[in-house]
mmCIF file of the N, C-alpha and C atoms, coordinates in Angstrom:
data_MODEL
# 
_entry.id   MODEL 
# 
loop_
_atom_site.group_PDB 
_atom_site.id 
_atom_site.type_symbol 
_atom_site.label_atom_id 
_atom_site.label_alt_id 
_atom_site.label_comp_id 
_atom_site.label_asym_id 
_atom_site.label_entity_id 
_atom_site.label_seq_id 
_atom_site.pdbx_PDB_ins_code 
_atom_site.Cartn_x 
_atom_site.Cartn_y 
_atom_site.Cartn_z 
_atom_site.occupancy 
_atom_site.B_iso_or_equiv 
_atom_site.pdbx_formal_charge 
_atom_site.auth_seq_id 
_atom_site.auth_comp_id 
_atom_site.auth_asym_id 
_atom_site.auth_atom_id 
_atom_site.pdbx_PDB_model_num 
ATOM 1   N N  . UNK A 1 1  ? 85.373 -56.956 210.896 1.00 0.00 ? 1  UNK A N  1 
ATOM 2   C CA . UNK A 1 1  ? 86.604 -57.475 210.342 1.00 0.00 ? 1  UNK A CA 1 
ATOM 3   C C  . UNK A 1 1  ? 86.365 -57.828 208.879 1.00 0.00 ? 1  UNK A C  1 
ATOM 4   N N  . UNK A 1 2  ? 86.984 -57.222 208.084 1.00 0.00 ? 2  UNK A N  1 
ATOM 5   C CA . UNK A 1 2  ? 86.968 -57.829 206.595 1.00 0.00 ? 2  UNK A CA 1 
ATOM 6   C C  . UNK A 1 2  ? 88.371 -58.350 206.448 1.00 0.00 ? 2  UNK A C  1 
ATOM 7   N N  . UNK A 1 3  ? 87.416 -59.904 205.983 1.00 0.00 ? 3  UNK A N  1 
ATOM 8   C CA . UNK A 1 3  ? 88.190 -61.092 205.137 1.00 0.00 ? 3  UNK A CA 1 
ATOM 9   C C  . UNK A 1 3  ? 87.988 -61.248 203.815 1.00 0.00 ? 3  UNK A C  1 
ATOM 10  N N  . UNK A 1 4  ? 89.249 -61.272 203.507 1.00 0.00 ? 4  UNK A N  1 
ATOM 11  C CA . UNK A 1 4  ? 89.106 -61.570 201.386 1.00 0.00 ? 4  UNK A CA 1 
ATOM 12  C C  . UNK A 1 4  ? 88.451 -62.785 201.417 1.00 0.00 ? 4  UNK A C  1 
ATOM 13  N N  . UNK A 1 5  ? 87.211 -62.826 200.210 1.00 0.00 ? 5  UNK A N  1 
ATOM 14  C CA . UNK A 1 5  ? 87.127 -63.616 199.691 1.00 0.00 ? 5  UNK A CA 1 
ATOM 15  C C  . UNK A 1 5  ? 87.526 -64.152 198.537 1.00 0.00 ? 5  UNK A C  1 
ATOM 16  N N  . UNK A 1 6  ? 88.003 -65.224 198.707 1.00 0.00 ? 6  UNK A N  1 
ATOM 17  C CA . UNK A 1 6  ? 88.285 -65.645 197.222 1.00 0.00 ? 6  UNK A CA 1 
ATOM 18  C C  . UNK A 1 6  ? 87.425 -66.900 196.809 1.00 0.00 ? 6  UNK A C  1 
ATOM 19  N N  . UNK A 1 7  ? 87.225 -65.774 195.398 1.00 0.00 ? 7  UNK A N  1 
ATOM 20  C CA . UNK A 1 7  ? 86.247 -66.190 194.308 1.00 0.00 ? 7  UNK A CA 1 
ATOM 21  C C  . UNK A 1 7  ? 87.112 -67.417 193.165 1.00 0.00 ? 7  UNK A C  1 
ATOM 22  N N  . UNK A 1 8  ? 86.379 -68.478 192.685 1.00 0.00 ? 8  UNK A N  1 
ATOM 23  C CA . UNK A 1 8  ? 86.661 -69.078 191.831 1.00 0.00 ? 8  UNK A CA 1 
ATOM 24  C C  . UNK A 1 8  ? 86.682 -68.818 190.708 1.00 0.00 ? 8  UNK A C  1 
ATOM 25  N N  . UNK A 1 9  ? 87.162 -68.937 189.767 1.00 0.00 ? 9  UNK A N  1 
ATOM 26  C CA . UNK A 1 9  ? 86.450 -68.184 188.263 1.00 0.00 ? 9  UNK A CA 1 
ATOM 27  C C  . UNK A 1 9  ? 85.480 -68.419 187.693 1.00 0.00 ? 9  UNK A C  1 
ATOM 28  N N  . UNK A 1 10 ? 84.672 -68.690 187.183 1.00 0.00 ? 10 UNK A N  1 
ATOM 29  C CA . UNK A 1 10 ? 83.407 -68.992 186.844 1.00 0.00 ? 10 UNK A CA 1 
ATOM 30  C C  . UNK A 1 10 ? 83.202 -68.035 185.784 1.00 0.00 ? 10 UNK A C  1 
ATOM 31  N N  . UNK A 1 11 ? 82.173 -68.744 184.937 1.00 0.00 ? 11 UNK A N  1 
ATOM 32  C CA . UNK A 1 11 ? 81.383 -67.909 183.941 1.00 0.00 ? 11 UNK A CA 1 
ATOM 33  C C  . UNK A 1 11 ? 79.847 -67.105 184.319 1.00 0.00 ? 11 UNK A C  1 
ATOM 34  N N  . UNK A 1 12 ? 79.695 -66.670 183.603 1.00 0.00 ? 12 UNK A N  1 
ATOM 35  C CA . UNK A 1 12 ? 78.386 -65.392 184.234 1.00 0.00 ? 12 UNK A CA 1 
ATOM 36  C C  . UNK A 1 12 ? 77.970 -65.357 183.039 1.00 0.00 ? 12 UNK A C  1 
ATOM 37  N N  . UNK A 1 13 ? 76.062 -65.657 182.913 1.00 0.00 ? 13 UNK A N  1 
ATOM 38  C CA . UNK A 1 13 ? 75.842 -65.452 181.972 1.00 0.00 ? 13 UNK A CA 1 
ATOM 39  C C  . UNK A 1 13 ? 74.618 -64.418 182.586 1.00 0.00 ? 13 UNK A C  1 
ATOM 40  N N  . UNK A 1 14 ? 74.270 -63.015 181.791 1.00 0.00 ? 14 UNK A N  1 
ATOM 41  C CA . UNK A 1 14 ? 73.154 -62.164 182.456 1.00 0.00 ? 14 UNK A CA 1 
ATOM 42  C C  . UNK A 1 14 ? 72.172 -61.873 181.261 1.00 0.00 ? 14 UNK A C  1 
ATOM 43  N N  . UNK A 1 15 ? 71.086 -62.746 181.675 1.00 0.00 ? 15 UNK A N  1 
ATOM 44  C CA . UNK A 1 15 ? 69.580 -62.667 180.717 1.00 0.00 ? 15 UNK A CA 1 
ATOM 45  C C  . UNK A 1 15 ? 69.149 -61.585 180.771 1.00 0.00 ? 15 UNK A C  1 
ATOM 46  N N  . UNK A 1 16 ? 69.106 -60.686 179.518 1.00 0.00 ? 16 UNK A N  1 
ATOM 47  C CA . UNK A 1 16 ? 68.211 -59.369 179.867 1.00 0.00 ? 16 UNK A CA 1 
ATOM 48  C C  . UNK A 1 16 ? 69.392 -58.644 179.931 1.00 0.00 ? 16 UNK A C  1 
ATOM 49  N N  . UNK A 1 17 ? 70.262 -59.140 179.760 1.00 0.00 ? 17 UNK A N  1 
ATOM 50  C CA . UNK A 1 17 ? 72.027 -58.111 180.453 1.00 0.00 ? 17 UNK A CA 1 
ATOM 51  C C  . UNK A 1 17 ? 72.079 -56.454 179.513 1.00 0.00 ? 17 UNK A C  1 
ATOM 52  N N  . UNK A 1 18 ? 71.472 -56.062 178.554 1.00 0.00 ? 18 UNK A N  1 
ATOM 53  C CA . UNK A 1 18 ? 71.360 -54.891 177.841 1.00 0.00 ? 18 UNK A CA 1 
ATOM 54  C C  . UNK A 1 18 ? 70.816 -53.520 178.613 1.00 0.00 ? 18 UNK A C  1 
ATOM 55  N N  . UNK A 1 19 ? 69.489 -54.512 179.225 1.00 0.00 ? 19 UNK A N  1 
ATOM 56  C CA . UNK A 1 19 ? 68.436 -53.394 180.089 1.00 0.00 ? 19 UNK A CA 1 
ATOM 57  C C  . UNK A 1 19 ? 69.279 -52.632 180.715 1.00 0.00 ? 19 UNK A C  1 
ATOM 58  N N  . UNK A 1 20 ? 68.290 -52.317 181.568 1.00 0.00 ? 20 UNK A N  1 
ATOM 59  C CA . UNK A 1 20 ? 68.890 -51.213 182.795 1.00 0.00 ? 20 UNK A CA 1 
ATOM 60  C C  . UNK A 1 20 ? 69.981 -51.896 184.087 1.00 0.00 ? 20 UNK A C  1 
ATOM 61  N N  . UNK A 1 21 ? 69.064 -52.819 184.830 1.00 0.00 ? 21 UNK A N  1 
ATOM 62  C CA . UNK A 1 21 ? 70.332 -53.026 185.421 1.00 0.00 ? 21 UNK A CA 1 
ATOM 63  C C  . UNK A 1 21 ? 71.360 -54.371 184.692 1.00 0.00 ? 21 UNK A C  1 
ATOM 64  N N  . UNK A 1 22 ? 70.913 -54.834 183.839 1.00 0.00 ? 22 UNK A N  1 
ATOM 65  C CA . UNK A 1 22 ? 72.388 -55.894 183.537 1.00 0.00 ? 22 UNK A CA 1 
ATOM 66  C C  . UNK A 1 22 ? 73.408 -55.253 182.845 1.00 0.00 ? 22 UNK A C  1 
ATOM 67  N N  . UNK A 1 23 ? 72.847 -53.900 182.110 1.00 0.00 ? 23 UNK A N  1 
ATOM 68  C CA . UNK A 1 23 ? 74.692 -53.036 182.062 1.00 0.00 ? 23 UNK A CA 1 
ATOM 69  C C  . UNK A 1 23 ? 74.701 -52.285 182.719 1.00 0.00 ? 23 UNK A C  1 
ATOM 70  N N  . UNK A 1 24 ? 74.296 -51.883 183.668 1.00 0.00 ? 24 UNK A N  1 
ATOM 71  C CA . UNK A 1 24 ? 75.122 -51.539 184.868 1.00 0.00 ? 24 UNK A CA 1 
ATOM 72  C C  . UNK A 1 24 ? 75.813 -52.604 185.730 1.00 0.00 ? 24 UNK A C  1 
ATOM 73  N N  . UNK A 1 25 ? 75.275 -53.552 185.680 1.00 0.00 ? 25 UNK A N  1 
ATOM 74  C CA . UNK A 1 25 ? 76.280 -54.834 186.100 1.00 0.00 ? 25 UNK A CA 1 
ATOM 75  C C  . UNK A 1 25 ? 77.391 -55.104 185.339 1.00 0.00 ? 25 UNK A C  1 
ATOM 76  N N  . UNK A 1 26 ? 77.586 -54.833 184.420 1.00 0.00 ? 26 UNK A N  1 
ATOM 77  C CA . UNK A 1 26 ? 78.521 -55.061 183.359 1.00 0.00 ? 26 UNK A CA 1 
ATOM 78  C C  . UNK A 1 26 ? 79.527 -53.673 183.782 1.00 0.00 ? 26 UNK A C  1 
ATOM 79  N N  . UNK A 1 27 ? 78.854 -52.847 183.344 1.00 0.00 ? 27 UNK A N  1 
ATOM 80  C CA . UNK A 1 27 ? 79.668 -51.250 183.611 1.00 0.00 ? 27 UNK A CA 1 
ATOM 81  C C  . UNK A 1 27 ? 80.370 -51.678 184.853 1.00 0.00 ? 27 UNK A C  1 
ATOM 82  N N  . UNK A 1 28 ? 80.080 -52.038 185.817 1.00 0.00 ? 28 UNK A N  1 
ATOM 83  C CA . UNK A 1 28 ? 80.332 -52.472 187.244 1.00 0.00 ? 28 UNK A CA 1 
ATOM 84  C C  . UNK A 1 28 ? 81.491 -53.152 187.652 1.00 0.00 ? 28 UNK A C  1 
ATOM 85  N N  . UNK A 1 29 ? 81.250 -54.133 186.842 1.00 0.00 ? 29 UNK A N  1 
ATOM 86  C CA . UNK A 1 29 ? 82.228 -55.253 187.102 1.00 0.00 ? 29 UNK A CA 1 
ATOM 87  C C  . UNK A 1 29 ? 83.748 -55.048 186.103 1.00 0.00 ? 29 UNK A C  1 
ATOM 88  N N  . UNK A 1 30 ? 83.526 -54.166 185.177 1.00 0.00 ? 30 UNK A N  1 
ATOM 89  C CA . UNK A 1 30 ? 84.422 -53.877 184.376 1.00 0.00 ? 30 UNK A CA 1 
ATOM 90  C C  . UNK A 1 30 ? 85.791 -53.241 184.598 1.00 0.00 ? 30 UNK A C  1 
ATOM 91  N N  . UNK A 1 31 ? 85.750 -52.324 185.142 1.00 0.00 ? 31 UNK A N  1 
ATOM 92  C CA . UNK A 1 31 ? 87.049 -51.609 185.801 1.00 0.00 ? 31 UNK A CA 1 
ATOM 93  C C  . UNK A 1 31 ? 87.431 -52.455 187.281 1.00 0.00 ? 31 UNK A C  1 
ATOM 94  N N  . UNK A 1 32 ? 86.656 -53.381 187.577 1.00 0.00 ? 32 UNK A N  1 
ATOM 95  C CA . UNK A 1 32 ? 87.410 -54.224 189.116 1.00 0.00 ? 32 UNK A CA 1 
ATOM 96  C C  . UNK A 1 32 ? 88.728 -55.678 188.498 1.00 0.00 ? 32 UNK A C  1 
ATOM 97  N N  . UNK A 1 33 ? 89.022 -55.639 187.227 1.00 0.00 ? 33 UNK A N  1 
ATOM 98  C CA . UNK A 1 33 ? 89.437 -57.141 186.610 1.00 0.00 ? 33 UNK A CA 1 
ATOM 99  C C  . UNK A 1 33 ? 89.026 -58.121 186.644 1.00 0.00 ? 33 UNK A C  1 
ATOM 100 N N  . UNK A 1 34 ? 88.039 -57.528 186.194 1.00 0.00 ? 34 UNK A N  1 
ATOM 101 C CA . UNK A 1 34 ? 87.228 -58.981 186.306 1.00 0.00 ? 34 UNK A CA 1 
ATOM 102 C C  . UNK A 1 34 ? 87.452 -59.629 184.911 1.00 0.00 ? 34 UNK A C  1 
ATOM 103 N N  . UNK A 1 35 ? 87.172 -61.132 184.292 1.00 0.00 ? 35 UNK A N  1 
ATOM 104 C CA . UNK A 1 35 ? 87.894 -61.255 183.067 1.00 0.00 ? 35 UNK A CA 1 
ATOM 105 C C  . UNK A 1 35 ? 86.250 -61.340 182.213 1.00 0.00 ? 35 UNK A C  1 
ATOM 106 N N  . UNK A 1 36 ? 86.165 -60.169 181.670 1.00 0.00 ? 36 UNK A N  1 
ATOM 107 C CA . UNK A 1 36 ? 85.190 -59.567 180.968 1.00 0.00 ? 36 UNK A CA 1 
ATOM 108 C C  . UNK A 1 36 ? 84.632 -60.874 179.738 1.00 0.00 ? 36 UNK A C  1 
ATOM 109 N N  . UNK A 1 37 ? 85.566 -61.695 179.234 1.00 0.00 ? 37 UNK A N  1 
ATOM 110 C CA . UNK A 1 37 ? 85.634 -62.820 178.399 1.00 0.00 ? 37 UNK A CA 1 
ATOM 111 C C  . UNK A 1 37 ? 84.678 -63.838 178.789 1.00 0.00 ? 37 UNK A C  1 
ATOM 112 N N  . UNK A 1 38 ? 84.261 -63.987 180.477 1.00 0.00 ? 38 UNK A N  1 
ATOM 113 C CA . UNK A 1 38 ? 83.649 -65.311 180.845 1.00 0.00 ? 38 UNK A CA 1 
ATOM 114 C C  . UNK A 1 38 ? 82.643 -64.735 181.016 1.00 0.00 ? 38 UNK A C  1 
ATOM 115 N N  . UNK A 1 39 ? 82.030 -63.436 180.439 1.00 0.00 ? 39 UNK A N  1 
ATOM 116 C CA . UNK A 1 39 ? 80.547 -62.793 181.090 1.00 0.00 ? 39 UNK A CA 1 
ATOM 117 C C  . UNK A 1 39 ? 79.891 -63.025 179.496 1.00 0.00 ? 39 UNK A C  1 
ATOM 118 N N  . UNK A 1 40 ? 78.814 -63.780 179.388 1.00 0.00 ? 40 UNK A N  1 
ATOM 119 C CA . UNK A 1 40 ? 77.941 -63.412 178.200 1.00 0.00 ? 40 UNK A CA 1 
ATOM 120 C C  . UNK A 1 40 ? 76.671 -62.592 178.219 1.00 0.00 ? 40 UNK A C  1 
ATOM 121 N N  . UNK A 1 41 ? 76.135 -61.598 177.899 1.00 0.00 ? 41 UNK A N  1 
ATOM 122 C CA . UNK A 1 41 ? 74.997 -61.077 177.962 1.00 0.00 ? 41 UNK A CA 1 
ATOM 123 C C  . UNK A 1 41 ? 74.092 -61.652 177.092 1.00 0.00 ? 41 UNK A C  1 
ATOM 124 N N  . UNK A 1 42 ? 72.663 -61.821 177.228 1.00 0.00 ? 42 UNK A N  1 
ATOM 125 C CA . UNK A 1 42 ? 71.659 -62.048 176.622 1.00 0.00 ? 42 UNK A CA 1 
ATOM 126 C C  . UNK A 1 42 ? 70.943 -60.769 176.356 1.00 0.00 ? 42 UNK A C  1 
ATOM 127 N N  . UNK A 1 43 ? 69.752 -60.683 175.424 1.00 0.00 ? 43 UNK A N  1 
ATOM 128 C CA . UNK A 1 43 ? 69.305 -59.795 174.906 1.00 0.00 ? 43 UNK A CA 1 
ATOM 129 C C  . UNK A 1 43 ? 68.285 -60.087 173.765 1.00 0.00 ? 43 UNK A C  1 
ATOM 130 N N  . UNK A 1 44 ? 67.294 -59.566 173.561 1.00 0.00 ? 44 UNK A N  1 
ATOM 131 C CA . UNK A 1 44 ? 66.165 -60.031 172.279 1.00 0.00 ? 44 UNK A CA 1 
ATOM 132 C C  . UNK A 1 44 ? 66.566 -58.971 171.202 1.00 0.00 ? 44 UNK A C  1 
ATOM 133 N N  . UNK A 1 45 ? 67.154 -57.416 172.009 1.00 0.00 ? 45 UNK A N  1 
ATOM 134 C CA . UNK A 1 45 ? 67.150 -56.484 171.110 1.00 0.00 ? 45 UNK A CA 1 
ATOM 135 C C  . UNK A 1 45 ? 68.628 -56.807 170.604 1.00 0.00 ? 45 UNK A C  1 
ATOM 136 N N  . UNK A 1 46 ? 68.957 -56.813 169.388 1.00 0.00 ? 46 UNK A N  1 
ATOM 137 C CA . UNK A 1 46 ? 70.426 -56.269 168.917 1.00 0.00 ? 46 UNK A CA 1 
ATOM 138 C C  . UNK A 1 46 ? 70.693 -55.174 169.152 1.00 0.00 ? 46 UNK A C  1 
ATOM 139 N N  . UNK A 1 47 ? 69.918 -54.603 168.922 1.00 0.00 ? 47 UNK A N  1 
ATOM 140 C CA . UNK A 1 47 ? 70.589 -52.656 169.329 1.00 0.00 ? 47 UNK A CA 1 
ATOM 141 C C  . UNK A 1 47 ? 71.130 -52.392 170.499 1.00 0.00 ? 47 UNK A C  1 
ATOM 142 N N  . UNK A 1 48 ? 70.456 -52.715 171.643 1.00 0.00 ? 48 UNK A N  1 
ATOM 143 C CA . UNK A 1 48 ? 70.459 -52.869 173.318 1.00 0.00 ? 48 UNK A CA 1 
ATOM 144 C C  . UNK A 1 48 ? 71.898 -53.267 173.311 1.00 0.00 ? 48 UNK A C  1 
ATOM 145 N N  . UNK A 1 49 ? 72.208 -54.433 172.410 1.00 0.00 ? 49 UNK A N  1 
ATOM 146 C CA . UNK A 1 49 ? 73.814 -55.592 173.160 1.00 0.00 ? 49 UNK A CA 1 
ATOM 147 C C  . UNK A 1 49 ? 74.545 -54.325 172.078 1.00 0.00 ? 49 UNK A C  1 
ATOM 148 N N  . UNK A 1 50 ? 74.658 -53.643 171.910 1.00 0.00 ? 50 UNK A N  1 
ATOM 149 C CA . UNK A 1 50 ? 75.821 -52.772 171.385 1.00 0.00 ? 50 UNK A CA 1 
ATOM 150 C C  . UNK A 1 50 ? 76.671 -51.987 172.273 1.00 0.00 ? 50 UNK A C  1 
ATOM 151 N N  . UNK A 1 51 ? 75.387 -51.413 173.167 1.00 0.00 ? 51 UNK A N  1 
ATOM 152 C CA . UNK A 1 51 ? 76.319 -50.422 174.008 1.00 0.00 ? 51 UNK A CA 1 
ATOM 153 C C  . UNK A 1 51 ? 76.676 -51.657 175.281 1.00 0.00 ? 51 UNK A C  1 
ATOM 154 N N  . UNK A 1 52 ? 76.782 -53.226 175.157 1.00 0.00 ? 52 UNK A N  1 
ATOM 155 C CA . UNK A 1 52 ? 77.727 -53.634 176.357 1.00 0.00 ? 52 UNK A CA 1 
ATOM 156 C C  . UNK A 1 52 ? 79.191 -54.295 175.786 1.00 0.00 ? 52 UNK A C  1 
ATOM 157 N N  . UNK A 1 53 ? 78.814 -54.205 174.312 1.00 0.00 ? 53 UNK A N  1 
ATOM 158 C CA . UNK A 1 53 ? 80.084 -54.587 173.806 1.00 0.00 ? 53 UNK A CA 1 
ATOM 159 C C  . UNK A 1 53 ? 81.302 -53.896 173.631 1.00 0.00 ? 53 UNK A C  1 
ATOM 160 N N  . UNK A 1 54 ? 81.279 -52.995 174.000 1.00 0.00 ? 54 UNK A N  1 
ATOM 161 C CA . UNK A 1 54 ? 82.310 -51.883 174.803 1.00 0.00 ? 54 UNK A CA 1 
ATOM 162 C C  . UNK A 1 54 ? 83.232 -52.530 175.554 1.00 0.00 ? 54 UNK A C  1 
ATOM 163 N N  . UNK A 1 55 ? 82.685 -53.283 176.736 1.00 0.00 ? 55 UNK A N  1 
ATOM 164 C CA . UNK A 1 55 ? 83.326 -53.768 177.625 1.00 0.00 ? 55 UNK A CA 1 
ATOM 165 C C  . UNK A 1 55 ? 83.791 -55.161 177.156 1.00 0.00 ? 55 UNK A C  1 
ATOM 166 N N  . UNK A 1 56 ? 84.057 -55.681 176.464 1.00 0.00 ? 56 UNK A N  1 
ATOM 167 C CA . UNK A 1 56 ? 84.604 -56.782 175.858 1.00 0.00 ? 56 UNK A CA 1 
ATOM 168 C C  . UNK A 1 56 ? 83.883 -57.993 176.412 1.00 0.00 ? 56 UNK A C  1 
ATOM 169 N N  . UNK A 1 57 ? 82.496 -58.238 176.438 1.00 0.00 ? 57 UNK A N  1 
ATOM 170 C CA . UNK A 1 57 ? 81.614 -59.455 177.144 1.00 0.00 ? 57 UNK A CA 1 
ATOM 171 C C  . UNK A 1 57 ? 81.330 -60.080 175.797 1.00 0.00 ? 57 UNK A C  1 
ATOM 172 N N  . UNK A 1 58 ? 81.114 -61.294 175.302 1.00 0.00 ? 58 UNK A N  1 
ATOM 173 C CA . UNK A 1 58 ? 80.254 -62.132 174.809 1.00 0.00 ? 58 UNK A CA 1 
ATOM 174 C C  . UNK A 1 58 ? 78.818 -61.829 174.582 1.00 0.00 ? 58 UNK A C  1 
ATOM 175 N N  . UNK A 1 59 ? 78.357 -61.500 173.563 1.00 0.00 ? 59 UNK A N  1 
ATOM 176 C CA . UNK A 1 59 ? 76.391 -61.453 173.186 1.00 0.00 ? 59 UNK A CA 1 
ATOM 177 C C  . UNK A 1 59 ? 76.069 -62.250 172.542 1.00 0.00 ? 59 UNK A C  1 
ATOM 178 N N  . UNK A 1 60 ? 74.778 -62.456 173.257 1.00 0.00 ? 60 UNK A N  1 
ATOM 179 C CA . UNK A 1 60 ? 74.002 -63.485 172.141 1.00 0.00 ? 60 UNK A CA 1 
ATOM 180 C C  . UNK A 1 60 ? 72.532 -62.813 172.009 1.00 0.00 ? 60 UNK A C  1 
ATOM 181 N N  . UNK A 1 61 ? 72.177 -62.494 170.998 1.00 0.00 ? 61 UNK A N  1 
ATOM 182 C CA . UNK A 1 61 ? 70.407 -62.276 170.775 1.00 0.00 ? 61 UNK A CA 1 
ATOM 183 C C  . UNK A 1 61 ? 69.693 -63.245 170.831 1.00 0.00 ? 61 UNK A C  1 
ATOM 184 N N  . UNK A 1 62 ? 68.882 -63.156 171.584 1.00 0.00 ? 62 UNK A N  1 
ATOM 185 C CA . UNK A 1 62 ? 67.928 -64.090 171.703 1.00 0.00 ? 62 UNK A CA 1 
ATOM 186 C C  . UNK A 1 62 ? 66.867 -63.895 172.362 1.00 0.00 ? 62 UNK A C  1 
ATOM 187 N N  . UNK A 1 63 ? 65.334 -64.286 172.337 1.00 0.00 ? 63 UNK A N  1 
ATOM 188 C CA . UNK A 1 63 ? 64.432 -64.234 173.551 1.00 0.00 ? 63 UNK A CA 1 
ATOM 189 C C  . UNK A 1 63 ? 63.985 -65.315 174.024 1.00 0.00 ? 63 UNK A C  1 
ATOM 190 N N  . UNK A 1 64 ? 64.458 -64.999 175.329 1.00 0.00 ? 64 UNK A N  1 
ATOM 191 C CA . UNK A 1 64 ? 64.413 -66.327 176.091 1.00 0.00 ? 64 UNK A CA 1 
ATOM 192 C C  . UNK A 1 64 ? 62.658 -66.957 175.889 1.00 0.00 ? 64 UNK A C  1 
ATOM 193 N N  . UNK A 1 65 ? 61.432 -65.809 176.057 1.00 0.00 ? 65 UNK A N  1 
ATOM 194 C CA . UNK A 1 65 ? 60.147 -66.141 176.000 1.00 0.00 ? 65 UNK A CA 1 
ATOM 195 C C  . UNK A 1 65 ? 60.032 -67.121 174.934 1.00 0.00 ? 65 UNK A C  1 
ATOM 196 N N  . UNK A 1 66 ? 60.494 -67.699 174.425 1.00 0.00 ? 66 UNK A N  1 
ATOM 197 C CA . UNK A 1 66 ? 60.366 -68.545 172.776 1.00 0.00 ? 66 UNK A CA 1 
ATOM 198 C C  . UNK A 1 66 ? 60.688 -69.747 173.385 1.00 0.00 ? 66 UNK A C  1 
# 
């Protein structure tokens, strides 16, 4: 039996979100309405957060190791 869940809104923040799988999480979540505005990606590379800013998310550069 599938029951809807309903989700609260919340913010999402994904460390590393550039790599491999945090834009595909992004790619992912993008075409379901999700509100692309409350997702921020992290990232050390600038180059990397380019191709998720496509999808209208929030970046911040930074490395977390510091």
């Amino acid at each position: 039996m599938n029951v809807p869940i309903k989700i609260q809104k919340c913010k999402i923040l994904i460390p590393g979100g550039a790599g491999f799988v945090g834009r595909n999480l992004v790619r992912v979540r993008h075409p379901k309405n999700y509100d692309m505005n409350d997702v921020t990606v992290l990232d050390k590379d600038k180059t990397n957060l380019a191709f998720v800013t496509r999808y209208g998310v929030q970046t911040q550069c930074v490395d977390l190791a510091e």
